[in-house]
C-alpha positions in Angstrom: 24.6 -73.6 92.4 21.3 -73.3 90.9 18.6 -72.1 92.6 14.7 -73.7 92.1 12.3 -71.6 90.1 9.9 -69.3 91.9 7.6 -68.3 89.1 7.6 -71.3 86.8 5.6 -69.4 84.0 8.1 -66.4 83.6 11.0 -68.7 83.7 9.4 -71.2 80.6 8.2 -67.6 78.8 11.3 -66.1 79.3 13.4 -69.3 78.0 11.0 -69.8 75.5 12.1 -66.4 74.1 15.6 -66.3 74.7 15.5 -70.0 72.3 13.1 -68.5 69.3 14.7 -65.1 69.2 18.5 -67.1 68.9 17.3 -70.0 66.4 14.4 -68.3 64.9 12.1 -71.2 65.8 8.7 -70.5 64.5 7.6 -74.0 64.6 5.5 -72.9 67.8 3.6 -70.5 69.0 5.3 -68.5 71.9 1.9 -68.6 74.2 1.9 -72.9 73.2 5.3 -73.6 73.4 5.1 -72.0 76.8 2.2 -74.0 78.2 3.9 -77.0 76.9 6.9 -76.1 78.6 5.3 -75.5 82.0 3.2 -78.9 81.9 6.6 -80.0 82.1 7.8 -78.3 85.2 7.0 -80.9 88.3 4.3 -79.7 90.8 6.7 -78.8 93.5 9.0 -76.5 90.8 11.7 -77.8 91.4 13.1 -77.2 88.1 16.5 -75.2 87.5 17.1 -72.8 84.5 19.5 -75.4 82.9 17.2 -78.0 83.4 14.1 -76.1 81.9 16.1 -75.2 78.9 17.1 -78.7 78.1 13.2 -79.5 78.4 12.6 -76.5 76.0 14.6 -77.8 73.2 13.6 -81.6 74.3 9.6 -80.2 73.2 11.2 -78.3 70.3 12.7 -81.5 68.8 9.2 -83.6 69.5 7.5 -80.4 67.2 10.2 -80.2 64.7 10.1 -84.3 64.3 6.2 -83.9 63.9 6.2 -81.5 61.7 8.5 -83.0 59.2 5.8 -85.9 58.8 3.2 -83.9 58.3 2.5 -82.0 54.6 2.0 -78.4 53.5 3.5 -75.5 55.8 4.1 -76.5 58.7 6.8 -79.5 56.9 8.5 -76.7 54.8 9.2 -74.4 57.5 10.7 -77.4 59.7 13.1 -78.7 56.8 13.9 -74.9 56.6 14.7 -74.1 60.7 16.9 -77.8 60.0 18.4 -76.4 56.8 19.5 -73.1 59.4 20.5 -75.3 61.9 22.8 -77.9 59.8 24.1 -74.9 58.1 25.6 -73.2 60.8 26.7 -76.0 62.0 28.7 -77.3 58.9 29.8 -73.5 58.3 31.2 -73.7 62.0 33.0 -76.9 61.7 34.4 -76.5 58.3 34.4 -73.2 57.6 34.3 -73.1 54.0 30.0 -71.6 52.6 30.3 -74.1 49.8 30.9 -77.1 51.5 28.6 -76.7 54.1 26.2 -75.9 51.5 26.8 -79.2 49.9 26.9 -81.7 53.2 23.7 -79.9 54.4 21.6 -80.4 51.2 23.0 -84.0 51.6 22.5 -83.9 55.4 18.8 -83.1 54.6 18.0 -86.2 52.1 19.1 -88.2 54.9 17.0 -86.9 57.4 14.0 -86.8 55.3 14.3 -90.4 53.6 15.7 -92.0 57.1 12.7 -90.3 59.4 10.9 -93.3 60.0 14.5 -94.4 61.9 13.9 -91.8 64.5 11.9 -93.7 67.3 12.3 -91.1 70.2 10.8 -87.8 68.8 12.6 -85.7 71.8 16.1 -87.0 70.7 15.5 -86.1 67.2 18.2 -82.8 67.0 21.1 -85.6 67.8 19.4 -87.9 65.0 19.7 -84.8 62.7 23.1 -84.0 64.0 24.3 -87.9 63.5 23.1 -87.6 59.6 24.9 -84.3 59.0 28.5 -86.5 60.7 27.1 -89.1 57.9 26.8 -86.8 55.3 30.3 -85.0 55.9 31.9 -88.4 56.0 30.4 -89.4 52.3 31.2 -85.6 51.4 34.6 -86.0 52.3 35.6 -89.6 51.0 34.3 -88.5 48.0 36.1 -85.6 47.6 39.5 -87.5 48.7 38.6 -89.8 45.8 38.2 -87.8 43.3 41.3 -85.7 44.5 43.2 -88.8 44.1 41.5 -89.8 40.8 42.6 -86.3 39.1 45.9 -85.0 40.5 49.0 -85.8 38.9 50.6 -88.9 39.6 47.3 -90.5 40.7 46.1 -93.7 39.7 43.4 -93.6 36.9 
C-alpha cells in the first residue's frame, strides 16, 4: 500500500538525498535537482515514494545524457559517475576487479562513440546498461578464443 505524498517538496528533497549520498551523483545541484523533481509531481500530489524515485533517477538520466554531450567539466564528471556505476555493476556480476575493469573501459567507448543512438535522454541508464551486456559479451568471446587459441591441444 502506498500512501500519496503530503508535503511533495520534503519527499523530492529527501529522495533526492537518499539517491546523491548512495551514487555520489554530483551531476546536479541538490536545491535544482529538487525543483526539477517537484515540477514533476502532478498538481493534485498524487505521487507515491516509489513512483517519485523512479522520476528521480528518470531526470538524473536526462542530466547525465546531457552532460556527456557537452565539453569541459561537466562531460568528465558524467563519464566518471558512468565509470562508478558500470564498475560496480561488472564487479557485482562477475566478481573478478580486473575484468570489470576491462569490460567497463570497453563499456565506456561504447557509450561515448554510440551516444548519438540514444533517442530518449530519460532511458539513457538502460542504454548504458545494454552497452556494458555488449561489452561483456565481446570481453568474453574474446577471452574464450584466445583460451582456445593457447591451451594445449587447441587448434592454432
Amino acid at each position: 500500500m502506498t500512501a500519496a505524498l503530503e508535503t511533495p517538496i520534503a519527499h523530492c528533497q529527501a529522495v533526492v538525498a537518499q539517491l546523491m549520498a548512495r551514487h555520489d551523483w554530483q551531476l546536479l545541484h541538490a536545491a535544482e535537482f529538487s525543483q526539477r523533481l517537484l515540477a514533476r509531481v502532478p498538481v493534485n500530489g498524487a505521487f507515491d515514494l516509489a513512483t517519485l524515485t523512479r522520476a528521480a533517477v528518470n531526470l538524473y538520466c536526462e542530466a547525465w545524457h546531457e552532460a556527456c554531450h557537452r565539453v569541459g567539466e561537466p562531460q568528465r564528471r558524467a563519464y566518471a559517475e558512468l565509470a562508478h556505476y558500470l564498475y560496480d555493476r561488472a564487479l557485482h556480476k562477475y566478481g573478478d576487479p580486473e575484468t570489470a575493469r576491462e569490460i567497463t573501459h570497453e563499456a565506456l567507448i561504447l557509450v561515448h562513440q554510440q551516444l548519438d543512438q540514444c533517442r530518449s535522454p530519460g532511458v539513457f541508464l538502460a542504454f548504458v546498461q545494454f552497452k556494458l551486456w555488449h561489452a561483456a559479451t565481446t570481453y568474453f568471446r574474446q577471452r574464450n578464443r584466445w583460451a582456445a587459441h593457447v591451451a594445449p591441444g587447441g587448434r592454432r
